[in-house]
C-alpha positions, 0 to 999 in steps of 0.5 A: 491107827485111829483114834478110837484104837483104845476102846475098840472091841474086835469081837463087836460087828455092829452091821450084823449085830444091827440087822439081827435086831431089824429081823425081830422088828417086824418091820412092815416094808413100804420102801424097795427092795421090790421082793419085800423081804422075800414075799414077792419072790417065792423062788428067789427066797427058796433058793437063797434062803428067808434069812438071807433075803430078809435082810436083803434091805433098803438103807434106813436110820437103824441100819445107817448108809454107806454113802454117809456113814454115821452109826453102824456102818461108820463103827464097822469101819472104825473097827475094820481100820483098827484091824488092819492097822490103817487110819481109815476103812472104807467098806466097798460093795462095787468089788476090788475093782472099785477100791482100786479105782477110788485110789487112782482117781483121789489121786490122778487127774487128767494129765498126770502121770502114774508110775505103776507096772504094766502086768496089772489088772484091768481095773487100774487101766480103766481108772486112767480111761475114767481121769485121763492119767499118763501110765509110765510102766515099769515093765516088770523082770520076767522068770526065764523058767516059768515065763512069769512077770515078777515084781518092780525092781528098786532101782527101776522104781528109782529110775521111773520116779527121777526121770519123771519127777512130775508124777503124782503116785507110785502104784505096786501090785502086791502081791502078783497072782502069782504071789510075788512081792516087792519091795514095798517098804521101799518103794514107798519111801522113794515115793514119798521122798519125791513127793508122791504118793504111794497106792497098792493094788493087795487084791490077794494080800488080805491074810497078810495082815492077821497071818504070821510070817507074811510079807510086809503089808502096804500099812505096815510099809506106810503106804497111802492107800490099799485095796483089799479083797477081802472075798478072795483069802478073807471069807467074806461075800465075793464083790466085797472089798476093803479101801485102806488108808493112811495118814495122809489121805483126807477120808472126806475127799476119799469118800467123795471118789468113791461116791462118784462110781460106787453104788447108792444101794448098798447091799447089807449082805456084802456089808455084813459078810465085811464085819462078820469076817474082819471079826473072824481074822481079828479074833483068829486069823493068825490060827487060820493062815497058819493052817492055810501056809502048812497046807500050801507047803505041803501041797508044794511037796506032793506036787513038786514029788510027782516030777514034771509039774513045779510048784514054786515058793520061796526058794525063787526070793532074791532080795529085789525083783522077788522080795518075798512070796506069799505061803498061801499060795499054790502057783504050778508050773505045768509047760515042762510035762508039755501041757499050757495051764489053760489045758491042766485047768480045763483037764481037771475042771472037765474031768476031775471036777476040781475048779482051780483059779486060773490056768495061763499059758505055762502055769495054774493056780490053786487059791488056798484059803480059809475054807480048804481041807486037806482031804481036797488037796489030796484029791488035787494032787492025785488028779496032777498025778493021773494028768502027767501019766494019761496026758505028758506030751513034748512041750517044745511048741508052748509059748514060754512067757505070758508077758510082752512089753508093750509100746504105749502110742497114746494114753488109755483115755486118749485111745478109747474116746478116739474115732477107731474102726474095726478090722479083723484080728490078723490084719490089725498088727502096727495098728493102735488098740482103742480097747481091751484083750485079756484073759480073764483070770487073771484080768490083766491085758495083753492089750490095752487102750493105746497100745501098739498091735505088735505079731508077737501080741498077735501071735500070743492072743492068737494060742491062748485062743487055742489052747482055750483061754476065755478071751474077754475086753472087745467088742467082738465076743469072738474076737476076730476083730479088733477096735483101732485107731482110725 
């Protein structure tokens, strides 16, 4: 906690609070941006709404400035770290992605190694391409039935960190998409034990912190720093985001990193829609992911009750690889009704007219959050029914797991600045990547920058192309060829 902790108001949102007092102003606008309020764009302003394009607007002295935060903003993040129970809260506006970012590179530079998981998102692997970081990868446990990477194990931690005592940070994914947690409490005492730090990717753990019943959250388990996306279970803007940290971390220095990438020109929508939904959590939250966990276990029922699909939860905890589960989430498992998630996520998209999150290679995910209804769980589940009855095939020519050990040649930064040259996808096996391929959801490689092209990643790119997978990272938007080292 901080040291405003005693007299903070959560029922105070002081960024929104301030722009309803610049909106009765009538300010005369002589400054960007260019739409002045919405004038100049008659057909933006009708179709996003006067209110939101009015205060769609320039930093100024009532309204503060995210870069160097001194009165409305800097209250708003004060108010947010006594909400989550951290020492400092910075409000972001670049998305998780810069959160996750910021915490690689206040901690990394060129040289230094990072122990981290290898299933995580893009965002971590391009923080090593920007500061030139080693990547030593705890390769995660796979779940033989559902072919899904599952959390870092102690022991193999324990092992990461005294074989590689020169490491400066530890990072965690928790929880997976999936849901999926690990150890975090002790995996970041082994890391502070051994002098590094401790930094958590929470993109899907905001409702960790206001519900009750959640897994541990990275302050709670003394972790140094943790993004939060806020936009995903939080209910605020999408591409606004949290940055946690603890007592350990100067914010003066954190603030420097993230004003290296993070954008001059905040955008108050992004920061108001931050402080009205740290306040609706802080106030509520606990009401709010009840609700959310009753619906996810009922949903589990109904989906596991139509046969053929398998809803997971916490019946799959082992007290390690599998720590705990998130309730909130609807993770399904669809390869046993012999269809990939891709083509159930596509299915009822195209035919039922229900956007899922994701769908990979075995299974789909429905993200539940605060804005969900019974009523559109229903239709979910009945949609699941009706695609087992119309679409149950044999299943026994599906790939079975959607994570391959990779063999790291070269660092990301070393593999991406090298002189390459591109060849076609199905002559690049033995070659070294210089780029990224993923499927985006969930935006976690399959390939990444100095990484072996192995037939069984091949082969793997090759079916999430035909099953339908949107394939994102090369340069070749048709990804028919490849950027490898030269």
């Amino acid at each position: 906690m901080n040291e405003f902790d005693c007299c903070l108001d959560q029922r105070r949102a002081p960024i929104y609070e301030a722009l309803q007092t610049f909106r009765q102003m009538r300010v005369v606008p002589f400054d960007v941006p260019g739409h002045k309020h919405g004038r100049g764009n008659p057909e933006m302003t009708a179709f996003l709404g006067e209110k939101c394009v009015q205060i769609d607007v320039n930093s100024m002295k009532p309204l503060d400035n995210l870069c160097h935060p001194v009165s409305v903003i800097k209250e708003a993040e004060e108010l947010a770290a006594d909400a989550f129970g951290a020492a400092h809260a910075f409000l972001m506006v670049g998305g998780t992605t810069s959160s996750v970012q910021t915490m690689v590179l206040a901690t990394c530079k060129r040289g230094d190694k990072i122990i981290l998981p290898r299933n995580v998102h893009r965002s971590v692997i391009n923080a090593l391409v920007l500061c030139g970081a080693v990547p030593v990868y705890v390769n995660p446990e796979v779940d033989d039935r559902l072919g899904i990477s599952l959390g870092m194990r102690r022991d193999q931690v324990f092992k990461a960190i005294r074989e590689n005592p020169d490491a400066v940070a530890v990072l965690v994914n928790n929880p997976t998409y999936y849901g999926i947690c690990s150890d975090l409490k002790s995996i970041t005492q082994m890391a502070h034990d051994a002098g590094m730090y401790c930094l958590v990717d929470e993109a899907h753990g905001t409702h960790f912190y206001f519900g009750a019943g959640m897994p541990t959250t990275a302050m709670e388990a003394g972790a140094d720093m943790a993004a939060v996306s806020m936009h995903k279970s939080g209910g605020s803007l999408t591409q606004s985001s949290f940055l946690l940290t603890g007592p350990r971390m100067n914010p003066g220095h954190v603030r420097q990193i993230i004003n290296l990438t993070q954008t001059t020109s905040g955008s108050y929508l992004l920061m108001s829609s931050l402080d009205i939904s740290r306040r609706m959590l802080a106030l509520h939250g606990r009401e709010i992911f009840a609700k959310v966990s009753t619906m996810a276990d009922y949903a589990r029922e109904e989906v596991n009750a139509i046969g053929g699909y398998y809803a997971f939860g916490k019946e799959l905890v082992n007290g390690d690889s599998i720590f705990d589960f998130d309730p909130t989430k609807l993770s399904i498992h669809t390869r046993d009704i012999g269809l990939a998630g891709i083509e159930v996520y596509d299915i009822l998209r195209d035919e039922y007219d229900i956007q899922i999150e994701f769908g990979d290679i075995g299974n789909i995910l429905a993200y539940l959050s605060i804005g969900d209804r019974p009523q559109e769980l229903e239709r979910l589940v009945s949609a699941l029914a009706e695609i087992r009855r119309r679409y149950q095939r044999d299943g026994s020519g599906l790939l079975d797991t959607e994570y391959l050990d990779p063999e790291v040649v070269a660092t990301p930064q070393e593999a991406f600045y090298a002189p390459k040259k591109s060849v076609p996808l199905n002559e690049s096996e033995g070659c070294v990547c210089s780029e990224f391929v993923m499927c985006y959801p969930p935006g976690i490689p399959i390939l990444a920058p100095g990484e072996r092209i192995t037939r069984d990643i091949l082969d793997y790119i090759q079916f999430a192309k035909e099953k339908g997978c949107s394939m994102t990272g090369p340069e070749d938007p048709d990804i028919l060829r490849l950027n490898v080292l030269a």
